[in-house]
C-alpha positions in Angstrom: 0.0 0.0 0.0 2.8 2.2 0.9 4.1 2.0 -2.8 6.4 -1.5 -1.5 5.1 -4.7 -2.9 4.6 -7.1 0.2 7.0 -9.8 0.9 5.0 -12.3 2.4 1.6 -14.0 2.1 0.6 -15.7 5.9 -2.3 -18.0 5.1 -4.3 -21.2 7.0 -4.1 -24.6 5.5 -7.9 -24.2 3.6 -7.9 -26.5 0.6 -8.9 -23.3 -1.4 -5.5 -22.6 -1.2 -4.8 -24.4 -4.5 -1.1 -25.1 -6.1 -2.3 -22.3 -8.4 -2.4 -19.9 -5.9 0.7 -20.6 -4.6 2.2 -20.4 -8.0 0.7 -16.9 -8.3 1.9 -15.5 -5.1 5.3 -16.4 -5.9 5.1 -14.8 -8.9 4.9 -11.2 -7.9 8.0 -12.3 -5.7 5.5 -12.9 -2.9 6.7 -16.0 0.0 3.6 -18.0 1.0 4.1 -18.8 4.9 1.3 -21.4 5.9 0.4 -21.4 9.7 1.0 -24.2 12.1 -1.1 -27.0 12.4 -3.9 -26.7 15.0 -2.7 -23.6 16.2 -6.3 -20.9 15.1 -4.8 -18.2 17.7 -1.4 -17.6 15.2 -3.6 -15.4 12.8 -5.7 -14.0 15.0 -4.6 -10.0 15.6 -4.5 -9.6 11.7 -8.1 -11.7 11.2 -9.7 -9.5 14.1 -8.2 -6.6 12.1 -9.5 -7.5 8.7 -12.5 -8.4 10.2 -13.7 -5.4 12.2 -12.5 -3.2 8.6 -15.1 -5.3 6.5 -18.1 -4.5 9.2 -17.2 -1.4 10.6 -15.8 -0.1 7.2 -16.3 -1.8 3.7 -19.9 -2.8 4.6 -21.0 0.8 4.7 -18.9 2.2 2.0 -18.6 2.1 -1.8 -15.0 2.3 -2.8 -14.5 4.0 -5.7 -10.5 2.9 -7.1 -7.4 1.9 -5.5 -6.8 5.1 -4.3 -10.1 5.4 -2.6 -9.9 2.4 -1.0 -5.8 3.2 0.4 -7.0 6.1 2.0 -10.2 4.3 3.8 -7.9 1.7 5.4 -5.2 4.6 6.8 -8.1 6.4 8.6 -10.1 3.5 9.2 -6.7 2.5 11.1 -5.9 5.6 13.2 -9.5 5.2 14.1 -8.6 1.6 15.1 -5.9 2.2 17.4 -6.5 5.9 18.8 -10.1 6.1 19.2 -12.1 2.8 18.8 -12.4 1.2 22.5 -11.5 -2.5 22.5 -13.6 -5.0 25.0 -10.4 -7.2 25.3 -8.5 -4.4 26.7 -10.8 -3.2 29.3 -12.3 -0.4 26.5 -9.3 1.4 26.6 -7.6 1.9 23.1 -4.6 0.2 22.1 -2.8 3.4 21.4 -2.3 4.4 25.2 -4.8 5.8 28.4 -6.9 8.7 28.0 -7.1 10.5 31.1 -10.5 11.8 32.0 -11.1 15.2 33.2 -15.3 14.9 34.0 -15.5 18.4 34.2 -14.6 19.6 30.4 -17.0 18.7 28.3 -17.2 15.7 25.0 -16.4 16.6 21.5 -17.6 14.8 19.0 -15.3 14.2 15.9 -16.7 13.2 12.9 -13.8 9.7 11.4 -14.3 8.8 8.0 -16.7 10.8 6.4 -19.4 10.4 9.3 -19.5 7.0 9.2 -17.9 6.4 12.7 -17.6 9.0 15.5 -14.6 10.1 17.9 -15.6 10.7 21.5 -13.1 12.6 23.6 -13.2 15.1 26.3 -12.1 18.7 25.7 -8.2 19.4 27.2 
């Protein structure tokens, strides 16, 4: 995305995975890294991560090119990790601890577009 091609492809042992695929991968200079055997927690930061982007993000927006859809992934990732709370972390965001001063009152910032909604108390 960043203009570098990736260097790896990490994928689970699905037999939709065909020879093929593999073949294709390698071809744009891509190594295919397979995860362990019985191990469904390896993947799992990057699946939550894909994951909350389709429902939170692609399933409410029409992407119009490659460019368009670059740009919806960098916000949609600040978003992610400095303003979305996460159950898993005690809804704190990954980012760091916001401090709470209950005396200044909430803005509201609007994150991509209006779709989703910063909710911050004023400094």
């Amino acid at each position: 995305m960043d203009g570098d091609a990736a260097r790896f492809l990490v994928r689970d042992r699905d037999d939709k995975f065909s020879a093929a695929f593999k073949h294709v991968a390698e071809g744009v200079g891509m190594k295919v890294i397979k995860i362990a055997v019985r191990a469904p927690n390896m993947n799992a930061i990057a699946e939550r991560f894909v994951g909350s982007t389709r429902r939170e993000l692609l399933d409410h927006v029409l992407v119009l090119c490659d460019r368009h859809l670059d740009l919806l992934v960098r916000q949609y990732k600040v978003y992610f990790n400095e303003a979305r709370p996460h159950q898993g972390i005690g809804q704190r965001v990954p980012t760091g601890v916001r401090h709470h001063d209950m005396s200044n009152p909430i803005i509201i910032t609007p994150v991509l577009g209006g779709l989703r909604a910063d909710y911050r108390r004023a400094a």
